[in-house]
TIKEMAR-241302 format. One record per residue (C-alpha): y, z, x. Coordinates in steps of 0.1 Angstrom, whole numbers, plus 2048, in hexadecimal, padded with zeros to 3 digits. Example, Ala and Ser with C-alpha at 12.3 -4.5 7.8 and 13.67 -1.06 7.14 Angstrom:
2
north / up / east
7D3 / 84E / 87B
7F5 / 847 / 889
END
This chain:
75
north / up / east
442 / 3A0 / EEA
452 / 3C4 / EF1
46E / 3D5 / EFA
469 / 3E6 / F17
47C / 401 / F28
474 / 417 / F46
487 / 439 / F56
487 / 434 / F7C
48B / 44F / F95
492 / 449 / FB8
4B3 / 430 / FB0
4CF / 43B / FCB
4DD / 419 / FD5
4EB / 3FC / FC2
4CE / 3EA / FDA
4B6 / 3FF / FC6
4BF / 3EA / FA4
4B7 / 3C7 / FB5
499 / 3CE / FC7
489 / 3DE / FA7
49D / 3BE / F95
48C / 3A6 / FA8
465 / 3B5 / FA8
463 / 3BB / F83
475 / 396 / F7D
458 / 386 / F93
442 / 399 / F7E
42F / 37F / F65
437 / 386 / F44
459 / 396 / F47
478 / 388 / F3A
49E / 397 / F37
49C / 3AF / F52
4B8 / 3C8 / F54
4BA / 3E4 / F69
4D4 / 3FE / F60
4DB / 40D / F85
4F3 / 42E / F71
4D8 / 435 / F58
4B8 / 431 / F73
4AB / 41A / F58
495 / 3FB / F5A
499 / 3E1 / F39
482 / 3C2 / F30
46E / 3B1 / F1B
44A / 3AC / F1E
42E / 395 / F12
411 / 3AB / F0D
3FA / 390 / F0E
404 / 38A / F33
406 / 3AC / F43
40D / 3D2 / F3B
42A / 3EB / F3F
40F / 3FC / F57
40B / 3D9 / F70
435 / 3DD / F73
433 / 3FD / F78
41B / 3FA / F91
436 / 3E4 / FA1
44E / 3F7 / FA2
43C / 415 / FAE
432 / 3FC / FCC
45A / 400 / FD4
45A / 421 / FD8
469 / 42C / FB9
45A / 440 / FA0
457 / 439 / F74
460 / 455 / F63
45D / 446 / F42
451 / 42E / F2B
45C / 422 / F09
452 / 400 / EF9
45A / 3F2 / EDB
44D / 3D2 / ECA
463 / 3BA / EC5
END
């Protein structure tokens, strides 16, 4: 497992947090999703044996919103 967190551009609406919420919680191998709407930050962990910061990110690209940044840590 690992920490995962992710800078997001493209957040202007409280809307922004669910929809980005939603997509990376439906995501398989995700778990404690957090999205901190003041900080344009994305929180989760992830089973690397499942999928890849890069398959989420993908995701929420998809949305129309953009990953700054990447930091994992394992856990």
């Amino acid at each position: 497992m690992e920490k995962v967190m992710m800078k997001l551009g493209g957040l202007t609406c409280p809307s922004c947090l669910t929809k980005i919420q939603k997509s990376v919680e439906m995501t398989d191998g995700t778990a404690d999703v957090k999205v901190l709407f003041n900080a344009g930050k994305v929180k989760f962990n992830l089973d690397s044996l499942v999928t890849s910061p890069d398959v989420v990110q993908n995701n929420i690209e998809k949305l129309g919103y953009t990953v700054q940044g990447i930091k994992t840590k394992e856990i």
